[in-house]
N, CA, C and O atoms as a Tripos MOL2 file, in Angstrom:
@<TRIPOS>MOLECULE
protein
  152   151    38     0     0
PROTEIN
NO_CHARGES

@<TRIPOS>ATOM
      1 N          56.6070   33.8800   21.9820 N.3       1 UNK1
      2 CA         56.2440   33.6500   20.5870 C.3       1 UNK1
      3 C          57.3920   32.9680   19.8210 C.2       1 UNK1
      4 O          57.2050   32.1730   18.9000 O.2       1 UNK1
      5 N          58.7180   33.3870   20.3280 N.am      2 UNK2
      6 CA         59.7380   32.6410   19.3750 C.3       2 UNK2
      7 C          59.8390   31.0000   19.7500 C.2       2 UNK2
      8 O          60.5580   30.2190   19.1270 O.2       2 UNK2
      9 N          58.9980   30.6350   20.8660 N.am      3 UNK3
     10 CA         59.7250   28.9470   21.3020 C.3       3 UNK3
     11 C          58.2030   28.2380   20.5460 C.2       3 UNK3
     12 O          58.1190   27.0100   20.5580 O.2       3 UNK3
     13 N          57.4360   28.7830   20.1240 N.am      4 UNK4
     14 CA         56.7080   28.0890   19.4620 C.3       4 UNK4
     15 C          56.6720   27.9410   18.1610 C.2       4 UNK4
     16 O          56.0370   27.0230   17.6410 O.2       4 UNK4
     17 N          57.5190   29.0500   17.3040 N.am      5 UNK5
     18 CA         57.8160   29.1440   15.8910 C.3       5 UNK5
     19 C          59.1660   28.0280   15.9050 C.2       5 UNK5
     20 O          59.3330   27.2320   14.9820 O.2       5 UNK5
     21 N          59.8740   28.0900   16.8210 N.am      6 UNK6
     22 CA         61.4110   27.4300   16.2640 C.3       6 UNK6
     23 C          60.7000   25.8400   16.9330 C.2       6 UNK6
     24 O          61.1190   24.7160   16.6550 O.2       6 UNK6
     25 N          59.7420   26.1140   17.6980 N.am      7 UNK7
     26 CA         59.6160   24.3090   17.7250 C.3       7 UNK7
     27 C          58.7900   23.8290   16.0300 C.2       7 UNK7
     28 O          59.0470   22.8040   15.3990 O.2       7 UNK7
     29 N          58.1780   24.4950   15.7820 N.am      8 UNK8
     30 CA         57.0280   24.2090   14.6120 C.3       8 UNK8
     31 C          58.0840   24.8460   13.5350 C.2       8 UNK8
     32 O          57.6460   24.8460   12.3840 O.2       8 UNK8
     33 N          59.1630   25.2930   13.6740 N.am      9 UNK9
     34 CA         59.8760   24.7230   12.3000 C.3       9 UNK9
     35 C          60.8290   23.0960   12.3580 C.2       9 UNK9
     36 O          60.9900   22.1690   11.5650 O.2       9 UNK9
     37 N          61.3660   23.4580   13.9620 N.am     10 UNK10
     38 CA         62.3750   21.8750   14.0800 C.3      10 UNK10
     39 C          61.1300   20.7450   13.4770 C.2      10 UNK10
     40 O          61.4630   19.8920   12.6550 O.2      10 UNK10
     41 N          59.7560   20.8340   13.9490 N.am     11 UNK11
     42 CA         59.0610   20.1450   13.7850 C.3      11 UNK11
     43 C          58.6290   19.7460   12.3590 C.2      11 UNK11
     44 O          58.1930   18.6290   12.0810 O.2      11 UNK11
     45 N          58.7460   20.5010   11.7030 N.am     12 UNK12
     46 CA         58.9780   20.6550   10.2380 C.3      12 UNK12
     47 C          59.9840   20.0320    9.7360 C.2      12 UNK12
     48 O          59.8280   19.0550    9.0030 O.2      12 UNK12
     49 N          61.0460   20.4650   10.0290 N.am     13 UNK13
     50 CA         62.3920   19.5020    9.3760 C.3      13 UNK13
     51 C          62.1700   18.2430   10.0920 C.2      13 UNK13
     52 O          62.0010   17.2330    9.4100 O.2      13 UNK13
     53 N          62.1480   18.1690   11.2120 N.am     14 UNK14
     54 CA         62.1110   16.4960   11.8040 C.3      14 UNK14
     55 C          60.6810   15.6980   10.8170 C.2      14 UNK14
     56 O          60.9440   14.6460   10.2340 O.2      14 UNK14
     57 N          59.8190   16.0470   10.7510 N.am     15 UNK15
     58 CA         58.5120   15.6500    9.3580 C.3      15 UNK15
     59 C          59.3020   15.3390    8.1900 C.2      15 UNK15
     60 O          59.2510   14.2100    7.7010 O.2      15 UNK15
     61 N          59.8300   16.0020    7.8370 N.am     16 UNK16
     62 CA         60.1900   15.6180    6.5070 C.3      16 UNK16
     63 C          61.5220   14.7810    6.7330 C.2      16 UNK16
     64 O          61.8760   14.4830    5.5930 O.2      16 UNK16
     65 N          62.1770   14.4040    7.3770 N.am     17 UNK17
     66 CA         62.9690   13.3240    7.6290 C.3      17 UNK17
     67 C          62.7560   11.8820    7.5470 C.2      17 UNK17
     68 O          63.2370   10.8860    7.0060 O.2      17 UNK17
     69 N          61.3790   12.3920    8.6980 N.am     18 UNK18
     70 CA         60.5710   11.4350    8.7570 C.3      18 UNK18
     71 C          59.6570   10.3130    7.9810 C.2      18 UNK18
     72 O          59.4410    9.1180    8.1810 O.2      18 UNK18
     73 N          59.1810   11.3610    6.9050 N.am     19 UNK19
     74 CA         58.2140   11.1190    5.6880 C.3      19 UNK19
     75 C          59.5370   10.5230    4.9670 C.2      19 UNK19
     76 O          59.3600    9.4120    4.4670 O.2      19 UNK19
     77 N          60.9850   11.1410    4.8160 N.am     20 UNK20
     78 CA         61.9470   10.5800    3.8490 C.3      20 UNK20
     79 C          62.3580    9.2490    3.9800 C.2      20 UNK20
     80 O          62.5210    8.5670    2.9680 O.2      20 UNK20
     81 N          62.5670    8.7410    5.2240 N.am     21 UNK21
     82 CA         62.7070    7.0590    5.9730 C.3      21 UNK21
     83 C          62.0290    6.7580    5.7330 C.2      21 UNK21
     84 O          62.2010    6.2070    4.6460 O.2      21 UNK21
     85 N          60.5720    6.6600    6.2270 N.am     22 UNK22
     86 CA         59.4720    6.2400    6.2670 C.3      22 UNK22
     87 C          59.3690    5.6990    4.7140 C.2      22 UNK22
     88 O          58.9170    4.5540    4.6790 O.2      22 UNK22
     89 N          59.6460    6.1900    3.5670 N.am     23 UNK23
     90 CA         58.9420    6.2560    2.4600 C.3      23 UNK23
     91 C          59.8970    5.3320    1.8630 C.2      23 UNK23
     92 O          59.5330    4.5060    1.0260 O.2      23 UNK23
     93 N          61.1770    5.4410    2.2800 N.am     24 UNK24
     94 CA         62.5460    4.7240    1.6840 C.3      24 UNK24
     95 C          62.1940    3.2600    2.5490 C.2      24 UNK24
     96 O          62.9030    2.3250    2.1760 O.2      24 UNK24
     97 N          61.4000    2.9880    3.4300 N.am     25 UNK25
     98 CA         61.9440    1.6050    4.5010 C.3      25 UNK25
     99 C          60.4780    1.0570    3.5760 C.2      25 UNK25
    100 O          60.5810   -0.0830    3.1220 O.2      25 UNK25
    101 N          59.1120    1.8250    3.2760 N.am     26 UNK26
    102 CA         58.3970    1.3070    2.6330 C.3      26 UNK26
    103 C          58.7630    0.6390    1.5180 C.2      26 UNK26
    104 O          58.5070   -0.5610    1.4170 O.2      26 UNK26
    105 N          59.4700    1.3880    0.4430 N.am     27 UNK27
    106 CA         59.5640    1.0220   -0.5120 C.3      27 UNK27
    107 C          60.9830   -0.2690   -0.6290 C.2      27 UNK27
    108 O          61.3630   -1.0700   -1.4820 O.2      27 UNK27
    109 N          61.2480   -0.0210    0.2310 N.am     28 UNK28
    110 CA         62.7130   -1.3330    0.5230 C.3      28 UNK28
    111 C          61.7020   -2.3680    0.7050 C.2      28 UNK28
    112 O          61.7660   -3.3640   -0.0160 O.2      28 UNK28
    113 N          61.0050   -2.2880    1.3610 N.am     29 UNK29
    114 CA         60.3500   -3.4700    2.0560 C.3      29 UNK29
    115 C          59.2610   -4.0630    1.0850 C.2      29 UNK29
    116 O          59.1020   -5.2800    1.1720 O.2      29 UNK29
    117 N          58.1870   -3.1140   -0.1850 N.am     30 UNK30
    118 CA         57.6410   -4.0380   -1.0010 C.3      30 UNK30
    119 C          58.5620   -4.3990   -2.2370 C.2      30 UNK30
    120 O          58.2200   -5.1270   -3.1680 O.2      30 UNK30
    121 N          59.6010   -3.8640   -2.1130 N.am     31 UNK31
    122 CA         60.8540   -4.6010   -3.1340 C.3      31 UNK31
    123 C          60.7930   -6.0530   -2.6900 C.2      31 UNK31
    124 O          60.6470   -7.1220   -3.2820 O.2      31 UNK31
    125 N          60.9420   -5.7220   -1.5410 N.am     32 UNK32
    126 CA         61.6510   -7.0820   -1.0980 C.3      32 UNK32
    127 C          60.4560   -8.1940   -1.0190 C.2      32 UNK32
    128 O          60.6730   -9.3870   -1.2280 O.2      32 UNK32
    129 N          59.2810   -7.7130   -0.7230 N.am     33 UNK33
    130 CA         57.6980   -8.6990   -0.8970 C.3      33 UNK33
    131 C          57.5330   -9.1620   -2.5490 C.2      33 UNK33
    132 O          57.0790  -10.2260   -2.9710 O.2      33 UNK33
    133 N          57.9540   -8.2270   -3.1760 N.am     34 UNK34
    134 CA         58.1590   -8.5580   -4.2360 C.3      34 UNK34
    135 C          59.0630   -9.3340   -4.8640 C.2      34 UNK34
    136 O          58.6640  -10.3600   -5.4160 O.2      34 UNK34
    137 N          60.2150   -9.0400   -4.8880 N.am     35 UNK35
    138 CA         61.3540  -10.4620   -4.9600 C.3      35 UNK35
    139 C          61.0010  -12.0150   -4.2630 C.2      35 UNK35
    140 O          61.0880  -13.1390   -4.7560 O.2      35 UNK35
    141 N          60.7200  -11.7190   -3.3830 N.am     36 UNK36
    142 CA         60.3570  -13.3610   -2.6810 C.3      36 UNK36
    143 C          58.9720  -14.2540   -3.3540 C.2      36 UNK36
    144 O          58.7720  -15.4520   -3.5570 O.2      36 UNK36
    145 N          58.2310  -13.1080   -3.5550 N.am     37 UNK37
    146 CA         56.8890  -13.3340   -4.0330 C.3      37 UNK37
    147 C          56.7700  -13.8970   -5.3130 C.2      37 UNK37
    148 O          55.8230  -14.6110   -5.6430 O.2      37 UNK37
    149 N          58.0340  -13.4890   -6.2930 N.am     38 UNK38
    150 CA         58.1010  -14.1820   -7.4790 C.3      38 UNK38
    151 C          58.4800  -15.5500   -7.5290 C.2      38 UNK38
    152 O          58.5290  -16.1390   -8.6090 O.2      38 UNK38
@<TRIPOS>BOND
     1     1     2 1
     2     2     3 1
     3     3     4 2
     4     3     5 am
     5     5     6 1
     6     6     7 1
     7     7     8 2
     8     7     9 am
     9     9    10 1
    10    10    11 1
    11    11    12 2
    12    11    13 am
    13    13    14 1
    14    14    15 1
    15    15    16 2
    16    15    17 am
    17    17    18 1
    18    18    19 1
    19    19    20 2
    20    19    21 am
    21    21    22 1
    22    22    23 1
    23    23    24 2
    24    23    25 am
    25    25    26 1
    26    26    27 1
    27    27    28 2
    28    27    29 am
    29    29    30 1
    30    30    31 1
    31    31    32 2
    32    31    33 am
    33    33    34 1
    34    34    35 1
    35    35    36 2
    36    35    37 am
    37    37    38 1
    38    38    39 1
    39    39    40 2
    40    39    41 am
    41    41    42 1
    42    42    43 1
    43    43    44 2
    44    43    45 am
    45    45    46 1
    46    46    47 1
    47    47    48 2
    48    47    49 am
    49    49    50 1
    50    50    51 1
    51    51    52 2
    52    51    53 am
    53    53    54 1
    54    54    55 1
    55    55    56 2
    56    55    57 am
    57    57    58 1
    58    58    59 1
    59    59    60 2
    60    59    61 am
    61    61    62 1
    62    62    63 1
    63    63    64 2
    64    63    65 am
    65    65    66 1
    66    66    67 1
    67    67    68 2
    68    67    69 am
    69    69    70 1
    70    70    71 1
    71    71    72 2
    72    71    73 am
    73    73    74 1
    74    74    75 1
    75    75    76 2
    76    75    77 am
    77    77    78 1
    78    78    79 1
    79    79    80 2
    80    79    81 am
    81    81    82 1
    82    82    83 1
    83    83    84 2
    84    83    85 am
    85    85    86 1
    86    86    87 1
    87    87    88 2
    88    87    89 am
    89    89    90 1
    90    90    91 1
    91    91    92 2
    92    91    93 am
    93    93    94 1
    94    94    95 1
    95    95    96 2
    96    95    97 am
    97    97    98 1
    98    98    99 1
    99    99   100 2
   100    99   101 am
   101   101   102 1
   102   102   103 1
   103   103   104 2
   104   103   105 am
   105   105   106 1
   106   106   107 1
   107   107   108 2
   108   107   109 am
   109   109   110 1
   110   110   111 1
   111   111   112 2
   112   111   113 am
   113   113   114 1
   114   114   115 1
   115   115   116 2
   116   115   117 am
   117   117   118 1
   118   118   119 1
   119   119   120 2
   120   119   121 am
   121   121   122 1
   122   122   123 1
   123   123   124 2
   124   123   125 am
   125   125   126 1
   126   126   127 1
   127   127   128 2
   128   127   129 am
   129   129   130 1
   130   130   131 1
   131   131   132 2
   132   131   133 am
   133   133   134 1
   134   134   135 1
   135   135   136 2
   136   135   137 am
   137   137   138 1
   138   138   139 1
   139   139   140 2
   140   139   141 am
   141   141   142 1
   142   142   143 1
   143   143   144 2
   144   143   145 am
   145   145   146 1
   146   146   147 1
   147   147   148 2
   148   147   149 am
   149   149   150 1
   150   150   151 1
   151   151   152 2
@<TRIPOS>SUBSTRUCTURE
     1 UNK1         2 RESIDUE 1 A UNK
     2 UNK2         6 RESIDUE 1 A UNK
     3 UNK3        10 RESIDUE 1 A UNK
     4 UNK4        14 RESIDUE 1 A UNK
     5 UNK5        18 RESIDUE 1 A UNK
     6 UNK6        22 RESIDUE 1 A UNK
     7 UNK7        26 RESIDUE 1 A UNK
     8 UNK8        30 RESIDUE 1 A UNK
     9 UNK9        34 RESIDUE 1 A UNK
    10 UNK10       38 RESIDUE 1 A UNK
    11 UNK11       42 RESIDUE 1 A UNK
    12 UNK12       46 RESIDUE 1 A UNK
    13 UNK13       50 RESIDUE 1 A UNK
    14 UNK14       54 RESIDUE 1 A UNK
    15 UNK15       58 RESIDUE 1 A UNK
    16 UNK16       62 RESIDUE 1 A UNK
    17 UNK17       66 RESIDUE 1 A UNK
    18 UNK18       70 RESIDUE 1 A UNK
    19 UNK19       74 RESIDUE 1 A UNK
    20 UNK20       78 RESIDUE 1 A UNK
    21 UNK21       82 RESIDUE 1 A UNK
    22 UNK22       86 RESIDUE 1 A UNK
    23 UNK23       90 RESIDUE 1 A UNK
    24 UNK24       94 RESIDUE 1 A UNK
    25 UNK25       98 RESIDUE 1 A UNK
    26 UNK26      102 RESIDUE 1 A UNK
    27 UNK27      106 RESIDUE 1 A UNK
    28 UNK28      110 RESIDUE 1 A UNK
    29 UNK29      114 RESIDUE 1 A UNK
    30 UNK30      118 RESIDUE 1 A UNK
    31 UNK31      122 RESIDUE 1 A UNK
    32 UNK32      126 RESIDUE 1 A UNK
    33 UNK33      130 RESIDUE 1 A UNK
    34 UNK34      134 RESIDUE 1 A UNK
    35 UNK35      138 RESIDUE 1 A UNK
    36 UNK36      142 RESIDUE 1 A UNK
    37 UNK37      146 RESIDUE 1 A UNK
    38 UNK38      150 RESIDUE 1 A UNK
């Protein structure tokens, strides 16, 4: 029971890392569609 709780929390912190890049490379990237685009 404990190797499935400590994976489904790592799994948890690694998610929200994830979602944090993810959201930062999005938003870099329609900056940047946007600058050129003007």
């Amino acid at each position: 029971m404990n190797i499935p709780y400590t994976w489904n929390d790592d799994h948890g912190y690694m998610f929200k890392w994830v979602v944090i890049v993810a959201g930062f490379a999005s938003a870099v990237l329609f900056i940047t569609i946007i600058y050129y685009a003007r």
